[in-house]
N, C-alpha and C positions, 0 to 999 in steps of 0.2 A: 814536371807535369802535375796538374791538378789532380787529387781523387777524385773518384767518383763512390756513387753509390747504386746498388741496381737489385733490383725482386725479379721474382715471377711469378707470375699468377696461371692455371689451366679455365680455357673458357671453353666452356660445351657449346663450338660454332667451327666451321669453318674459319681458315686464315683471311679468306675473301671477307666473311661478313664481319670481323674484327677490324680488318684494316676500313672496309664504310665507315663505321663508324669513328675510327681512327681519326677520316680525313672527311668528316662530315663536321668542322669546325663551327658552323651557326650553331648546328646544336651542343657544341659545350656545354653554357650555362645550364643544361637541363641535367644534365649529370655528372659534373665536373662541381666541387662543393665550392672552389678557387674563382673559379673565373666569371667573370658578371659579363663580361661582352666579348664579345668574339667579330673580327671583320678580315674577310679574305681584302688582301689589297691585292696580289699578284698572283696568276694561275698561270699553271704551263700547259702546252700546246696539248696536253688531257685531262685539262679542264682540272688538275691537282693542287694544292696552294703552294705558291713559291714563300710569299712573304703576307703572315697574320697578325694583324693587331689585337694583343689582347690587354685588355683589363682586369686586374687578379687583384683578390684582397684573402689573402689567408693570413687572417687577424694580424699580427706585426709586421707584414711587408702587403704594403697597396702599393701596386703598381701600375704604371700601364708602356708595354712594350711589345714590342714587334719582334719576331720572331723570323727568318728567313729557314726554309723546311728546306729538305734534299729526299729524292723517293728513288728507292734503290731497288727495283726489281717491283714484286708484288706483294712482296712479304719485310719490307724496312723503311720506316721512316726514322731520318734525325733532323733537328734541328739546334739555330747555334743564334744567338742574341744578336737584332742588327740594334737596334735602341730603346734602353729605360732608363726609367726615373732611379730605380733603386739598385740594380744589379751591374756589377762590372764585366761578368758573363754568367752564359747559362747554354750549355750543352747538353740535349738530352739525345736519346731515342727509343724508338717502338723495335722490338727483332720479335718476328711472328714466325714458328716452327710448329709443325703437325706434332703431337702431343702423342705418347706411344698408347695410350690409352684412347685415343679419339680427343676430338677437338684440337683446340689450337692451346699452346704453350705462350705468350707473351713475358718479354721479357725486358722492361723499362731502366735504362739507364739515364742518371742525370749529375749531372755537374752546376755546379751553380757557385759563385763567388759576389757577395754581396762589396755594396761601396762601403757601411757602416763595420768597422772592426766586430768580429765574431769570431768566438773560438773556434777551431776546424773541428771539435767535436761535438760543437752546439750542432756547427754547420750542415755537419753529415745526419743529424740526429734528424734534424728539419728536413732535410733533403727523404729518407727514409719514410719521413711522416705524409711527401707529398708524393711520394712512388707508392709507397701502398694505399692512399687514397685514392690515388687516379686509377690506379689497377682495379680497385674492389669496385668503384665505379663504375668503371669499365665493362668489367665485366658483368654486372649486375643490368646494364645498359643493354650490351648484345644479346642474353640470354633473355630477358624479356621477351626478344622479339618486335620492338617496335620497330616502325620503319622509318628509313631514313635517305634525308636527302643526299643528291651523289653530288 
């Protein structure tokens, strides 16, 4: 079994308003630093995205690949690679738990195995550099306050 790599971040918001934005994928490119476009292909019957097309360039890997997502309850998203140019997989997910302190606790795991030979310690180092970005994003995104589409 692959490793993985995974953070946490405390956002002062609610689980509800972490996961909006979670799964409010048009607005990526606005606070995700990676990904330049974003397109729901497939939504389930509440309106959630099943399968995303995204476009990422985080300077040594552009890519552009689709994503098929899984929504476990109210508080989990994962997702797992249906097609890219550069990756031979890529597992990730969202776990959103109430935070003993108030807010919500987020907790981003990802798995990623590229087609191009890379050491697994480059591998994990990379992977760590795109969990904490997307985290500190993240949450700099919810606590704003702006609003977002459902």
């Amino acid at each position: 079994m692959a490793e993985h790599t995974s953070s946490s971040i405390t956002i002062e918001a609610a689980p509800a308003d972490v996961m909006r934005v979670i799964a409010d994928f048009a607005r990526y490119p606005d606070w995700t630093g990676e990904v330049k476009e974003a397109e729901v292909l497939a939504a389930d019957a509440h309106g959630r995205a099943e399968q995303v097309r995204l476009v990422m360039d985080a300077g040594a890997i552009k890519d552009d690949q689709t994503l098929a997502y899984t929504w476990t309850g109210e508080n989990e998203v994962s997702w797992t690679l249906v097609k890219s140019q550069m990756l031979r997989s890529l597992d990730g997910s969202y776990l959103l738990k109430p935070a003993a302190s108030g807010g919500t606790e987020v907790t981003y795991q990802l798995t990623v195995d590229v087609k191009i030979p890379m050491l697994g310690m480059i591998k994990r180092k990379a992977e760590k550099v795109i969990i904490d970005r997307a985290l500190a994003g993240l949450k700099k995104r919810v606590e704003s306050g702006e609003k977002h589409e459902k």
